[in-house]
N, C-alpha and C positions, 0 to 999 in steps of 0.2 A: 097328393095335391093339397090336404090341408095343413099340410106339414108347411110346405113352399109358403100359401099365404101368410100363416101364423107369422112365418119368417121376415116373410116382406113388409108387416105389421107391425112389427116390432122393429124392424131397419128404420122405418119412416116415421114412428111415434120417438124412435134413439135419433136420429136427426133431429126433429122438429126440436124437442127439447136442447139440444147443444146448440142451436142457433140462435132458440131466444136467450139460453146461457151467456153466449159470447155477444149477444147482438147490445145489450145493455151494460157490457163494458166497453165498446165504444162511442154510445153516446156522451157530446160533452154540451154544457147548457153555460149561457151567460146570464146571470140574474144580474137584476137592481135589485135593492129595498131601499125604498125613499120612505121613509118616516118623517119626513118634513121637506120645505125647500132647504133646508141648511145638513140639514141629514138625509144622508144619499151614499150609499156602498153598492160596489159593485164586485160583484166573482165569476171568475171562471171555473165552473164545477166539469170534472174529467170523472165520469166512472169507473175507469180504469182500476180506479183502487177502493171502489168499493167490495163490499162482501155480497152486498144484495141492493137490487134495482132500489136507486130513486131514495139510497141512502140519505145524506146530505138532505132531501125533502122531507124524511120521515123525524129527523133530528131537529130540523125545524119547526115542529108543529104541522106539517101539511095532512088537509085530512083524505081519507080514502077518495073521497071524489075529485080531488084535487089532484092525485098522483093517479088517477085512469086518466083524468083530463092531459093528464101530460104525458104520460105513456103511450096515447094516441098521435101527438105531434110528431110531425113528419121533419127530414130538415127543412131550415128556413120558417119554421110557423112558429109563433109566439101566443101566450095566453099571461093573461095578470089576472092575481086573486090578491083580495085584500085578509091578511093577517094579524090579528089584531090592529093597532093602529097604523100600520106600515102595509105599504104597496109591493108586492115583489113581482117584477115584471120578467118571464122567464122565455132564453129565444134559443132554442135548437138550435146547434152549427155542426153536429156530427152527430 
């Protein structure tokens, strides 16, 4: 009998982990960073080819409360933080 649980415990902690594995190479984000009215960029960031969650954010300066804040958005929800001088307004579509 606690052979079977162990098992089943370890099935379901080997899932949970390959889901958040794969689950954060699907997400893809639309950023602005407006740095001024005349300066304004915009990207389509795909995790697909990232190595680790929320890469692309971490390369940018984003700080840890920054990337839970955005690791909790769902699709369609949006959050802006201000970056140094520049606005980066960030909207979930996958």
């Amino acid at each position: 009998m606690k052979v079977t649980q162990f098992f089943k415990q370890l099935n379901k902690n080997l899932i949970g982990k390959l889901h958040r594995t794969s689950e954060f190479h699907q997400r893809m984000w639309i950023v602005n960073v407006r740095e001024s009215t005349l300066n304004n960029d915009t990207f389509v960031i795909s995790e697909d080819s990232f190595t680790e969650p929320m890469q692309w954010m971490k390369r940018h300066h984003y700080t840890d409360y920054m990337i839970d804040e955005l690791d909790q958005l769902k699709l369609s929800q949006s959050v802006s933080f201000k970056i140094g001088t520049a606005e980066h307004c960030l909207f979930r579509v996958k």
